[in-house]
C-alpha positions in Angstrom: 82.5 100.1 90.1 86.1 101.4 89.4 88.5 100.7 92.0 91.2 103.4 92.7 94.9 102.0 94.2 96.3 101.9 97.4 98.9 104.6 96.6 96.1 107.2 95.8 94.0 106.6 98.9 97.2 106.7 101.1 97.9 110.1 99.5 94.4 111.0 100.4 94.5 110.0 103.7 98.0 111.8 104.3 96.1 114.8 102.6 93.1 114.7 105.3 95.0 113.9 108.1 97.3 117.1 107.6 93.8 119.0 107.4 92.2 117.7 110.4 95.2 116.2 112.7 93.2 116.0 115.9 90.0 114.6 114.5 89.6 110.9 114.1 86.1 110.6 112.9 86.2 113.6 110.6 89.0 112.0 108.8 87.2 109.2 107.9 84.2 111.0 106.6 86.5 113.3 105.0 88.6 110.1 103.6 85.5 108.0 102.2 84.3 111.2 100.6 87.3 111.9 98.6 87.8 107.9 97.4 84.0 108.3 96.3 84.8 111.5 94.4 87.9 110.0 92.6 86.3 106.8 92.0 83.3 109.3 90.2 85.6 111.1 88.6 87.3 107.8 87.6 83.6 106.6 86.0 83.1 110.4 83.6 80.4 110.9 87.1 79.7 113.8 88.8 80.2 112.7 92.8 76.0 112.5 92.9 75.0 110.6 89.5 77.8 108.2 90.8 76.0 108.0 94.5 72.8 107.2 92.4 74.9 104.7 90.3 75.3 102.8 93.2 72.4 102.9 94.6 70.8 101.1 91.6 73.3 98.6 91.8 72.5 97.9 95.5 68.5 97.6 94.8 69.5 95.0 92.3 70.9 92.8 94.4 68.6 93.0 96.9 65.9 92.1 93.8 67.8 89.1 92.4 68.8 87.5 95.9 
């Protein structure tokens, strides 16, 4: 999994809190959607084959534990 940096997902939170400045909760959906697009986009995904990525990743663990 690619990790983005601080300064990119404080630019994205700035970015959704300009766009919903009353809404709490839909920040943070709107946040961890936009860090999961750019750490996609960061991979050559698209923002579902990079979901799916992950998913396999997470059934493997749970298989080797």
């Amino acid at each position: 999994m690619q990790k983005i940096s601080e300064k990119d997902i404080k630019k994205i939170e700035n970015e959704v809190k300009k766009e919903f400045p009353n809404d709490p909760a839909l920040q943070q959906i709107h946040i961890a959607r936009k860090i999961i697009s750019k750490e996609a986009e960061i991979t050559g995904l698209s923002f579902l084959e990079y979901i799916k990525s992950q998913r396999k990743h997470i059934k493997l663990r749970k298989i080797i534990k």
